[in-house]
C-alpha positions, 0 to 999 in steps of 0.5 A: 500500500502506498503512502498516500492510500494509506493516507486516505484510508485513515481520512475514512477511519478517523476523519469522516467516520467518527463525524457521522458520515456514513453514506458508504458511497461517500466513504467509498469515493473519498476513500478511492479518488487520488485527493493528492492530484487536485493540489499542488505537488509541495502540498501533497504531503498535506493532500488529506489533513482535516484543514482546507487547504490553498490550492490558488490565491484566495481560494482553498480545497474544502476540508475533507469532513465538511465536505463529506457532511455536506454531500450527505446533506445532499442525499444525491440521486444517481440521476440527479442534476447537480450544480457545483459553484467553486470547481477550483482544482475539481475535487469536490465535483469529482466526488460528486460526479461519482454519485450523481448524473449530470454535473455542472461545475462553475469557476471563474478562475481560467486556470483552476477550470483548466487544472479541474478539466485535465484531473476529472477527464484524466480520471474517467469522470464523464459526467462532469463539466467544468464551466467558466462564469462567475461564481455568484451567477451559477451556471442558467444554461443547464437549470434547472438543478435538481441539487447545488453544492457551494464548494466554500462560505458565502454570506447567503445564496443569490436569488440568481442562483436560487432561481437555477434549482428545482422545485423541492430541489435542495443547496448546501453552503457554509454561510458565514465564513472564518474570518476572523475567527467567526465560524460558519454554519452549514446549511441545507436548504430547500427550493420552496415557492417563495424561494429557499427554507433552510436549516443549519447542521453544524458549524464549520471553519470554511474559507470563503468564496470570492465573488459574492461580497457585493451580491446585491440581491439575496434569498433569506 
């Protein structure tokens, strides 16, 4: 066994087990894709430590237990349409490509889509796009999404992009962010008529997403 399978091993046996993620199709993905890939080389030796790591300027690859949490939030159908907002280097979306049907995920970082575009293509993944458009706009071209996945904090969800989801259709999102210290609070929310209704699950240190800061309009 190599060095970094045993590292993923042990994320699924004393990272993501211990904190209630039991969706044997997560613990499966997470503990089959290469996580080291989707960072650069002089992080790999940190690819699966339980802390974002900085994979572009400002933006960071998801800690592994938030993530996990917040894909099982999602409870993910093996037809369901999923928007991914924040590709960065893919791996999130890769996770999620192997549970659902088609995915649509958006960066707006040119490099990060191409870096995201060779990892899942190179890995067989055939059921993820990887788009470029700004974040806070999500991706109209494909909704509506039966799923979204916000792959960093965000101080609320857009209206733009709660108008892209299916009636019943459900988002998960850090809101809030670690600031200063602040921590953020994962919610799971889902597409009613007068917009989305959500409710908090657990607390998380995520980094933020950039783009959103100046979103003028907003779902509460």
């Amino acid at each position: 066994m190599s060095d970094f399978e045993s590292a993923r091993r042990n994320m699924v046996d004393c990272q993501l087990r211990p904190t209630k993620v039991t969706d044997i199709r997560i613990l499966d993905a997470m503990g089959t894709l290469p996580r080291e890939m989707f960072v650069d080389k002089s992080r790999q030796g940190i690819a699966y430590v339980d802390e974002d790591i900085e994979i572009a300027p400002g933006r960071h690859m998801m800690e592994p237990v938030v993530l996990a949490r917040l894909v099982q939030a999602l409870d993910i159908g093996a037809t369901d349409s999923v928007l991914v907002i924040g590709a960065g280097t893919g791996y999130d979306a890769a996770v999620i490509g192997t549970l659902a049907g088609p995915v649509v995920a958006v960066e707006a970082d040119p490099q990060l889509v191409e870096t995201a575009s060779m990892l899942i293509n190179h890995l067989g993944i055939d059921n993820v796009a990887v788009v470029e458009a700004p974040l806070a706009d999500g991706y109209a071209g494909q909704a509506p999404y039966d799923l979204v996945f916000v792959g960093g904090a965000v101080p609320e969800i857009p209206a733009i992009i709660a108008d892209q989801v299916a009636p019943g259709g459900r988002v998960v999102a850090v809101i809030g962010g670690a600031e200063n210290g602040v921590l953020g609070r994962a919610s799971v929310m889902t597409k009613i008529e007068q917009g989305l209704s959500g409710r908090q699950i657990f607390d998380a240190g995520t980094r933020p997403l950039p783009g959103f800061e100046a979103a003028a309009e907003f779902v509460f």
